[in-house]
C-alpha positions in Angstrom: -146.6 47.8 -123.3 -145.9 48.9 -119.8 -145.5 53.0 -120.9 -148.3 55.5 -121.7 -150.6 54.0 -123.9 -153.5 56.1 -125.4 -157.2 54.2 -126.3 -159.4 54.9 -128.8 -162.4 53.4 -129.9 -164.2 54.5 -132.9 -167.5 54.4 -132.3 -168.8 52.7 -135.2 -169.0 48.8 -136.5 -168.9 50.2 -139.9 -165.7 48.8 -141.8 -165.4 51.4 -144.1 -165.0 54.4 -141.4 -162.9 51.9 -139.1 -160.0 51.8 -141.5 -160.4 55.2 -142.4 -160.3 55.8 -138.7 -157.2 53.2 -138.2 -155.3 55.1 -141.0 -156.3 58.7 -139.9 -154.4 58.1 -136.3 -151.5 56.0 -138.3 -150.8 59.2 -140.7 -151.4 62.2 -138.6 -150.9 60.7 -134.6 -147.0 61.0 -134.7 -146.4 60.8 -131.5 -146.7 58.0 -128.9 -148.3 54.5 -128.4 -151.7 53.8 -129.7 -154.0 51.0 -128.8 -157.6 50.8 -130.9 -160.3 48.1 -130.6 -162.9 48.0 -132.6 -165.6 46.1 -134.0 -167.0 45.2 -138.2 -170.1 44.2 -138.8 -170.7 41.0 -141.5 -167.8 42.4 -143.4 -164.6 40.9 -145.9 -161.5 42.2 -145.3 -159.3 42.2 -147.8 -155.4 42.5 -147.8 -153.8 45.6 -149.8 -152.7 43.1 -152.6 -155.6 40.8 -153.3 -157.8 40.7 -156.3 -161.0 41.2 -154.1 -163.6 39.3 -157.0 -161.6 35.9 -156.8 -161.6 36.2 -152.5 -164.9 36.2 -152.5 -168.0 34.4 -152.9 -169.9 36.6 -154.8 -173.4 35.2 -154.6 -173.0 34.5 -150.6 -172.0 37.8 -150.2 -174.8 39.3 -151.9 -177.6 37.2 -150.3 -176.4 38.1 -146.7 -175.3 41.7 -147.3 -171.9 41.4 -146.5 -169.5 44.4 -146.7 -166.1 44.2 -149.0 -163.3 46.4 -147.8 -159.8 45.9 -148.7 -157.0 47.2 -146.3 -154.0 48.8 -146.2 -151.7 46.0 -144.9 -151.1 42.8 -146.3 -151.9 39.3 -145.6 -155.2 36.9 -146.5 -159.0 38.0 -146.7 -160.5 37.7 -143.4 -164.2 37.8 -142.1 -165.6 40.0 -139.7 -168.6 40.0 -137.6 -169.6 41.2 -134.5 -168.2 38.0 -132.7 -164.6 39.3 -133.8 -162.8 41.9 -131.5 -160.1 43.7 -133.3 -157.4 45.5 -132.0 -154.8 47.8 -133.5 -151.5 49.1 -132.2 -149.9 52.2 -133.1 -146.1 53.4 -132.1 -142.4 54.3 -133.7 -141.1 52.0 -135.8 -137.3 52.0 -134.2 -134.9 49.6 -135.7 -135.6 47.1 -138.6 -135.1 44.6 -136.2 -137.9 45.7 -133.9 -140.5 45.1 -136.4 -140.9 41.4 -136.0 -144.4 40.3 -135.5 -143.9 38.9 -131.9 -143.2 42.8 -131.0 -146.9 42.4 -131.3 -148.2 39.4 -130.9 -146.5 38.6 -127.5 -148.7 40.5 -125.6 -152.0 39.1 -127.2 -151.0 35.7 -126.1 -150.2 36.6 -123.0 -153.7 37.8 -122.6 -155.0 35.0 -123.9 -152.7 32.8 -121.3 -154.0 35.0 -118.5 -156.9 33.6 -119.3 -156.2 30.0 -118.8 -155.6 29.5 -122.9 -153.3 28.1 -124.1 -152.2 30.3 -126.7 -149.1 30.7 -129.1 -148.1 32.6 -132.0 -147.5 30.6 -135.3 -146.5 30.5 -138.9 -146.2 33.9 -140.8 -148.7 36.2 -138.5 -151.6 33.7 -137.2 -151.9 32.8 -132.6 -153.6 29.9 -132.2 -155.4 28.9 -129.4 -155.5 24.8 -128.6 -153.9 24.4 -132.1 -157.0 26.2 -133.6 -156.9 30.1 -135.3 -158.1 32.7 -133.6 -156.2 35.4 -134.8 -154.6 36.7 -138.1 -152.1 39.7 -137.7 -150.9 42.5 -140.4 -148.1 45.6 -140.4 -147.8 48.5 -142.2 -145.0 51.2 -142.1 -145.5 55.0 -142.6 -143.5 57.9 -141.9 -141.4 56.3 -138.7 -144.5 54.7 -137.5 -145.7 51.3 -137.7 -149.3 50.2 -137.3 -150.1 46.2 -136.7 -153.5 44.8 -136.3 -155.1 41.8 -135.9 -158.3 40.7 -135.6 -159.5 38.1 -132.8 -162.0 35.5 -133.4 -164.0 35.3 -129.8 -168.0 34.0 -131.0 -167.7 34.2 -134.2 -170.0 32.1 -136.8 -167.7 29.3 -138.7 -170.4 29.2 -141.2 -170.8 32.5 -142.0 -166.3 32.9 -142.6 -166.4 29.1 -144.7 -169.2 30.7 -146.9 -168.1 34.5 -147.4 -164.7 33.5 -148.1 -163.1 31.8 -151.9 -160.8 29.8 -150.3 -157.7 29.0 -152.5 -156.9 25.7 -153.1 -153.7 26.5 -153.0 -153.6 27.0 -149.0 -154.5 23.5 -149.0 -152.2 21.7 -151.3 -150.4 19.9 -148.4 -153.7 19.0 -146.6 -156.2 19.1 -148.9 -158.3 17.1 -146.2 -158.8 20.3 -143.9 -161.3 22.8 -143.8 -161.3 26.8 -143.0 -164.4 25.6 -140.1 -161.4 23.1 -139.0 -158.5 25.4 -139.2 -160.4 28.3 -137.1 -161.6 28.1 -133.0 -163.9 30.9 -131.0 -161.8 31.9 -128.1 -164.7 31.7 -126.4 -165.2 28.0 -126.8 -161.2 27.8 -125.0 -162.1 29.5 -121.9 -162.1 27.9 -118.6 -164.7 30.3 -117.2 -167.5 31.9 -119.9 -167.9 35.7 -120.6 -169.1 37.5 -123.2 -167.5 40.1 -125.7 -168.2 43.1 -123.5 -166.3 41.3 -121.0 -163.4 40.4 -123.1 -163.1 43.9 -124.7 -162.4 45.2 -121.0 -160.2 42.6 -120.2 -158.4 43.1 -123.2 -157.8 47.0 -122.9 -156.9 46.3 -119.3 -154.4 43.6 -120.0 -152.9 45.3 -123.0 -152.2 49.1 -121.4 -152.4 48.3 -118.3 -151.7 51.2 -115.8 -150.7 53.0 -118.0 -153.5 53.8 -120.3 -155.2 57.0 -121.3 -158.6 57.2 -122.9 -158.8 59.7 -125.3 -161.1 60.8 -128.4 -160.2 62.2 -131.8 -161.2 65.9 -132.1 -164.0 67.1 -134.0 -161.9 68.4 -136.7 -160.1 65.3 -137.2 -163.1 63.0 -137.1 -164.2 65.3 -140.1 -161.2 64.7 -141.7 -162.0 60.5 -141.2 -165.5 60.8 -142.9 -163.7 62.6 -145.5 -161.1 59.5 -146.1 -163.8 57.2 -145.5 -166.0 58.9 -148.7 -162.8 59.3 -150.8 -160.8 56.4 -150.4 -163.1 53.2 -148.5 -166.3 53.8 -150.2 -164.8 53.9 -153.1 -165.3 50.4 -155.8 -162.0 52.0 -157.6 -160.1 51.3 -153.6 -162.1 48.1 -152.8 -162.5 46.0 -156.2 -160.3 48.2 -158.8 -160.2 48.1 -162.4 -158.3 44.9 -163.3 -156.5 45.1 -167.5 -156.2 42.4 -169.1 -152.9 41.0 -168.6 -150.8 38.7 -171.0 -148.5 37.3 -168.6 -150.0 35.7 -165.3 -148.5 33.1 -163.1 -149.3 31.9 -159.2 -147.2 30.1 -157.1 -147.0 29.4 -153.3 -144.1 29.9 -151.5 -143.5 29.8 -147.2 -144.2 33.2 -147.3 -147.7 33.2 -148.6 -149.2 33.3 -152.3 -147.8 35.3 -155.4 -149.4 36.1 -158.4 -147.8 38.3 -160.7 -150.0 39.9 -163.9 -148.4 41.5 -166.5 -148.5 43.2 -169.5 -146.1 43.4 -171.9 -145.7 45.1 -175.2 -142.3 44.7 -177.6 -140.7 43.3 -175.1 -141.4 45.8 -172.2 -143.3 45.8 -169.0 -145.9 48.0 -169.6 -148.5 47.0 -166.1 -147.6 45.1 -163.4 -150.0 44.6 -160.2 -148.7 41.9 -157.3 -151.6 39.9 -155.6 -151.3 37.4 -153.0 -151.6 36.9 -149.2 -147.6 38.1 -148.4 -147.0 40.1 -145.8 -146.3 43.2 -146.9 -145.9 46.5 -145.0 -145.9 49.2 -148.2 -148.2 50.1 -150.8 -146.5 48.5 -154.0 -147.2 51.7 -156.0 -143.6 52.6 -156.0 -142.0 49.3 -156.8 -144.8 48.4 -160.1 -144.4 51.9 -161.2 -140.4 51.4 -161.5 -141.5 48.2 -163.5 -143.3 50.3 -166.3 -140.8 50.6 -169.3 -138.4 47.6 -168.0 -137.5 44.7 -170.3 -138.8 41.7 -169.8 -136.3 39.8 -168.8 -135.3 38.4 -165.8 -131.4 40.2 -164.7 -133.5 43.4 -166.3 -136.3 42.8 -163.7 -133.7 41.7 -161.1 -132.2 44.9 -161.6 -134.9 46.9 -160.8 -136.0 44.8 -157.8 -132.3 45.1 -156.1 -133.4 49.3 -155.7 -135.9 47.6 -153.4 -135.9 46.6 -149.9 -138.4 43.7 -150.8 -139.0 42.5 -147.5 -141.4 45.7 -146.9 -143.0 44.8 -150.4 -143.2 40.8 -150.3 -143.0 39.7 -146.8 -141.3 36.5 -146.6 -141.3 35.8 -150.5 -137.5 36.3 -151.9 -136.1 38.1 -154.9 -135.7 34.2 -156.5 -138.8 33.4 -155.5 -140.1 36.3 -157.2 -138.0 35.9 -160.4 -139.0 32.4 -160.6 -142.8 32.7 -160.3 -142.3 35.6 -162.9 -140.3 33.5 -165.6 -141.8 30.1 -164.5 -141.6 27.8 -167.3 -143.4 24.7 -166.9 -141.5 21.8 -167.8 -144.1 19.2 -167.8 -145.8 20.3 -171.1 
């Protein structure tokens, strides 16, 4: 990002104002490139499409008073704490084809290499560090603009992100033998001369605007207008956790492009609820796409159908139509 980039910080390590923050600059910034860091405090973050109640360990997050948010980009439940730095960008879309993840991620590993790391970015949206985690990305698209985030593990407790977190079995079914402690690494443990988070953050900013940065602050009016999201939307149990029916049809698979599991309800014959949860990467709400399910047949060229009025990457990530079809009408053949 060699252009005019403007920082903001947001001035709190509460998670709830933080993505209300985030999502106030996505919707109503609509101009220029935006760089956010920003830190949570003892908090689960999970992604738009996860049932929050089964990512979580309930009892664990209780007894240490951890917060529950869910955001609005896809992906896996995460765990923040004030050894995480996390950084968002904000900027045009452009073309399809410049919304890849390495748009992103390239210059996050770059800092890290200036550093003396060696860092490289992996999989669906993860940048390891020595083969270890230390960051998981997410995108989201509105109006022309795209926001991507990430948050980056630098001293982070192990123990506290193995015990906040239900991890699903289904992550591991390859390797069953590894761990989330083994999978994750502190960036800080990777550096070839120590500093602490204050540090980093400066050397982060620095290395990600460069010369070209511009500190600026929202105005009062708008930072109104960010409590206001944050009490309507954030704080809310209906946003966070949400009122799960009970559902008559329910299936999970795994697929390369994350987890899928489709709930549905279905009354003489038709789709009367849908909801998608998994850890895809998706970059829209799904509201659209479950509403046009309502009233559908179930069956799958009916379903088909309705998916083809769909640009599913935005909705699914790396999970295809088929793939979706088939862990919908998935018929177990062993029983």
């Amino acid at each position: 990002m060699s252009k005019q980039v403007i920082y903001l910080e947001t001035g709190s390590q509460n998670p709830y104002y933080n993505l209300a923050f985030e999502e106030f600059v996505l919707a109503n910034r609509q101009e220029g490139e935006y760089l956010l860091l920003w830190q949570n405090d003892n908090t689960i973050v999970i992604g738009q499409n996860q049932n929050a109640e089964a990512e979580i360990n309930r009892a664990f997050v209780e007894e240490h008073h951890i917060n529950v948010v869910r955001r609005t980009t896809g992906g896996g439940a995460v765990y923040h704490d004030l050894g995480n730095l996390n950084y968002s960008f904000i900027t045009d879309a452009g073309q399809a084809e410049r919304m890849t993840m390495e748009r992103f991620t390239c210059p996050i590993v770059e800092a890290l290499n200036g550093l003396g790391i060696q860092a490289e970015a992996s999989g669906r949206n993860d940048i390891l560090a020595e083969g270890r985690k230390v960051s998981g990305t997410a995108q989201r698209l509105m109006k022309g603009r795209i926001l991507h985030h990430g948050t980056l593990l630098f001293d982070a407790n192990p123990g506290m992100v193995a015990g906040a977190l239900n991890v699903d079995p289904t992550k591991f079914q390859s390797k069953s033998a590894q761990s989330v402690r083994s999978r994750i690494g502190n960036i800080r443990d990777f550096l070839k001369e120590d500093m602490d988070l204050p540090a980093f953050w400066a050397y982060l900013k620095e290395s990600l605007a460069g010369s070209g940065l511009v500190q600026e602050s929202l105005s009062t009016e708008e930072l109104v207008k960010v409590e206001e999201l944050k009490r309507t939307k954030y704080d809310t149990w209906e946003w966070n956790f949400g009122k799960s029916p009970r559902y008559n049809i329910t299936n999970k698979r795994k697929w390369e492009g994350g987890i899928l599991e489709p709930k549905l309800e279905v009354e003489k014959g038709l789709i009367t609820n849908a909801v998608f949860y998994g850890d895809f990467l998706a970059v829209c709400s799904m509201d659209e796409l479950t509403d046009a399910l309502r009233g559908c047949a179930f069956r799958r060229e009916d379903v088909a159908a309705v998916l083809d009025r769909f640009t599913l990457r935005d909705y699914f990530g790396g999970i295809t139509k088929d793939e979706i079809l088939d862990t919908l009408f998935y018929v177990d053949e062993t029983n």
